[in-house]
C-alpha positions in Angstrom: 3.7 -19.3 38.3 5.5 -21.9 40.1 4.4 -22.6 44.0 6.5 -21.4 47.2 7.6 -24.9 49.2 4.5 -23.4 51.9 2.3 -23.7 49.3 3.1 -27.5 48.4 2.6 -28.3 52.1 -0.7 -27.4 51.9 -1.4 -28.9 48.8 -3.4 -32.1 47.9 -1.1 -35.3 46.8 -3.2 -35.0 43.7 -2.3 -30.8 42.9 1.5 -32.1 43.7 1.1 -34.9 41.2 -0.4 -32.5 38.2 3.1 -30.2 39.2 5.3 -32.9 39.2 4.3 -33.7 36.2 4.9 -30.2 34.6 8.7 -30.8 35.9 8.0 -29.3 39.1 10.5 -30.7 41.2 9.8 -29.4 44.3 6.3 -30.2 44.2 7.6 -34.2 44.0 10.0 -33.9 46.6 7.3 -33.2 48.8 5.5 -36.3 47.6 8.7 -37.9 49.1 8.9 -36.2 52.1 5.4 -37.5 52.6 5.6 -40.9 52.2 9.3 -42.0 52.3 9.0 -43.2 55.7 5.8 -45.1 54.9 7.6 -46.6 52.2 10.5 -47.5 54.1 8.4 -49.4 56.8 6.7 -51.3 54.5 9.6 -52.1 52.5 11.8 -52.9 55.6 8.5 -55.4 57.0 8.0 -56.8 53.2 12.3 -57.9 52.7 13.4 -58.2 56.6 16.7 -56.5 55.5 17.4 -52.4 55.6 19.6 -52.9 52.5 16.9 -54.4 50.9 14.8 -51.8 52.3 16.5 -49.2 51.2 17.1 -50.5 47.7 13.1 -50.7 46.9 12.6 -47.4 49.3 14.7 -45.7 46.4 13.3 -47.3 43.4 9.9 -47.1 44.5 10.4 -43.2 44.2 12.3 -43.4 40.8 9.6 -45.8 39.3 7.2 -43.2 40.5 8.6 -40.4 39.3 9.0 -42.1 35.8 5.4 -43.3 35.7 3.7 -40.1 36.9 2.0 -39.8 33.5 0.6 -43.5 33.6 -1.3 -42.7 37.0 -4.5 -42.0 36.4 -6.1 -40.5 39.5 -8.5 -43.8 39.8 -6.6 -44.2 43.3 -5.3 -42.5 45.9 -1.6 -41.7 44.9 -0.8 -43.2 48.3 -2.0 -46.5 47.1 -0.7 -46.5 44.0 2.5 -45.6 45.3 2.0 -48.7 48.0 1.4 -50.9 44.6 5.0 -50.0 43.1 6.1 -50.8 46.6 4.9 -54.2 47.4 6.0 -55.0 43.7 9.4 -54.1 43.8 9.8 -56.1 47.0 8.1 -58.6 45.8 10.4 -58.8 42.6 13.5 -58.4 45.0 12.3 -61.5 47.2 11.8 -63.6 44.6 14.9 -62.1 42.8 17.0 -63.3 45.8 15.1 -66.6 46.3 15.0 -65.6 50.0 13.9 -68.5 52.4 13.7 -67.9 56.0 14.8 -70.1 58.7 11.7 -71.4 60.7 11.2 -71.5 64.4 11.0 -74.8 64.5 11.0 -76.6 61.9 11.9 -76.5 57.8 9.2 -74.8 55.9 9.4 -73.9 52.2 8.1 -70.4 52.0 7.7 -70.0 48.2 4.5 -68.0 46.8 2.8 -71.2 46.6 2.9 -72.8 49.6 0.5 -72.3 52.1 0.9 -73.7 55.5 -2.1 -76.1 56.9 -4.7 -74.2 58.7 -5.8 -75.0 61.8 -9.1 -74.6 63.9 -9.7 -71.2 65.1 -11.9 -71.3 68.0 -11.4 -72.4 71.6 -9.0 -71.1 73.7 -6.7 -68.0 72.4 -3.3 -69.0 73.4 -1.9 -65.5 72.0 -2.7 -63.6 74.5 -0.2 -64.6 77.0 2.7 -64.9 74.3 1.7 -61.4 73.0 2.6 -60.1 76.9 5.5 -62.4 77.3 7.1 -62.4 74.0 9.4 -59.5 72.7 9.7 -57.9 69.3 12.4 -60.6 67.8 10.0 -63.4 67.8 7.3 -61.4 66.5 9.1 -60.3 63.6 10.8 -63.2 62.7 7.4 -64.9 62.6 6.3 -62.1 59.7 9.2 -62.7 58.1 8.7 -66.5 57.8 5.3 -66.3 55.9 4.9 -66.3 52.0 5.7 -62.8 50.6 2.2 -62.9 49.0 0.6 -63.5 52.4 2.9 -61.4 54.3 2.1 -58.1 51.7 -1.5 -58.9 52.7 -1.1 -58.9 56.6 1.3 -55.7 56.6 -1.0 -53.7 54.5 -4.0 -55.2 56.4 -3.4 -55.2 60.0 0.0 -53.7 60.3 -0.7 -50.5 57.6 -4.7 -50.6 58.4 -5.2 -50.3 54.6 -8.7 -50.9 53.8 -10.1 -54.4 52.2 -10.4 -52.5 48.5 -7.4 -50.5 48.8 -4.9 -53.8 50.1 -7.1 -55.1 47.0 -5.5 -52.4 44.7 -2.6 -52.7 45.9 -2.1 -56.3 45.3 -3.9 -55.9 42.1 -6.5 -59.2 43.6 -10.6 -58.9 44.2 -11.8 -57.5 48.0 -13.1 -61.8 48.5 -9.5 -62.3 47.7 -8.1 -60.6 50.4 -10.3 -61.4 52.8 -9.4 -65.2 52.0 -5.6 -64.6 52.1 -5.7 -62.7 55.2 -7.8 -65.2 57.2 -5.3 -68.2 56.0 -2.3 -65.8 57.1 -3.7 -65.4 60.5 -4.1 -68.4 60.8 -0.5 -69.4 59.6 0.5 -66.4 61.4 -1.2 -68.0 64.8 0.6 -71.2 64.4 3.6 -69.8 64.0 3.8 -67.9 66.8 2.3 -70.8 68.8 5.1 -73.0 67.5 7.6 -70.1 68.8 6.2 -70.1 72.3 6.2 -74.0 72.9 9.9 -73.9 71.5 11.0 -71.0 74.3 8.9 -72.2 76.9 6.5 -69.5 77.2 3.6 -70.2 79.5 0.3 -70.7 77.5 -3.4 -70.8 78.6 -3.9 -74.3 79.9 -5.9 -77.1 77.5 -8.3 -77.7 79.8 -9.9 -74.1 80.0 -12.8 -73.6 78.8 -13.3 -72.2 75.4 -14.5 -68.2 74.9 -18.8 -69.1 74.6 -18.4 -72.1 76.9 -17.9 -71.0 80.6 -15.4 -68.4 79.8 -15.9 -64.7 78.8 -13.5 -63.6 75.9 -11.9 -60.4 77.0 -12.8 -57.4 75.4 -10.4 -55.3 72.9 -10.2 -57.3 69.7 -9.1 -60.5 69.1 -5.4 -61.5 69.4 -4.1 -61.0 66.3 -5.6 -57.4 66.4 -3.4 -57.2 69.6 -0.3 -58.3 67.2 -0.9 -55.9 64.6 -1.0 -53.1 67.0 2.6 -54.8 68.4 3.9 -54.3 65.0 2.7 -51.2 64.4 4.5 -49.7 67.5 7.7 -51.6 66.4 11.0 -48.9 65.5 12.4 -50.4 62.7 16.2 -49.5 61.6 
């Protein structure tokens, strides 16, 4: 006997999944009521365009609905459904051959490229950029790293997936991501440093001592924690 739409709210993604795979309509609609606008953010933060966005928010959800008898219940539906995501954007992105405009300077922002690390320790000059800067500069920043890097760092920080889950989704090992997402914060860091010098926004001075050395580090999380959080609160569209 087929469920009343009350019913499917209270159902488990995984009951919904066995209905919508018995042709139960309803029962994937309310999979998409679910996630769609999930989707959409991290389709809209993976291509930087709402056309875009919208293109993968839509195919995600056919691609899903086509492959609901390849899911196998190993993963949440939710991150399988992220993985169809991030791959479709992915695939658009490279599709396009989209290369952002730096801050400040040319970069090549191809899968294989990865931008020269730099030292983290010392002072954090983030913290007065994160207060002084606004949205634009932030996102534009995201948008300018690799798309591989830049899937980690959204599901990461931005989404709060977990190490193993941002692991599943990108279909890499848990020492993978952890790798990738300390080289993106990094890139990420100089980036937005790069954006600050350019605009003139005041930074901690040189000569300050570093956090260990004469100089408490503030409590809360580190800086980029304090970014993730920005771009979480961030209205896209």
């Amino acid at each position: 006997m087929a469920k009343h739409t009350a019913d499917l709210k209270k159902a488990g993604d995984e009951e919904l999944v066995v209905l919508a795979r018995e042709e139960n309509t309803r029962a994937f609609d309310e999979l998409v009521n679910r996630y769609q606008n999930k989707i959409y953010r991290l389709a809209r933060r993976m291509t930087a365009t709402e056309e875009d966005a919208e293109d993968v928010l839509q195919e995600a959800f056919v691609k899903a609905y086509k492959s609901l008898g390849g899911f196998k219940g190993n993963s949440r539906f939710s991150t399988w459904l992220y993985r169809i995501t991030v791959n479709l954007a992915l695939m658009k992105l490279r599709k396009k051959k989209l290369e952002t405009v730096p801050l400040d300077q040319p970069i090549e922002t191809g899968d294989g490229i990865v931008q020269r690390e730099i030292e983290d320790g010392g002072p954090d000059p983030l913290d007065n950029l994160i207060a002084a800067e606004s949205k634009q500069i932030l996102d534009a920043s995201i948008a300018d790293l690799p798309a591989g890097h830049r899937a980690v760092f959204i599901l990461r920080d931005v989404e709060k997936l977990s190490t193993e889950d941002t692991a599943r989704v990108l279909g890499i090992t848990v020492p993978a991501v952890k790798s990738r997402l300390h080289r993106t914060r990094l890139m990420l860091k100089e980036r937005l440093i790069r954006a600050a010098a350019a605009r003139g926004v005041s930074l901690p001075d040189a000569g300050e001592a570093p956090a260990g050395k004469g100089r408490k580090r503030k409590k809360g999380g580190t800086s980029l924690d304090a970014i993730a959080s920005k771009a979480r609160r961030v209205k896209l569209g």
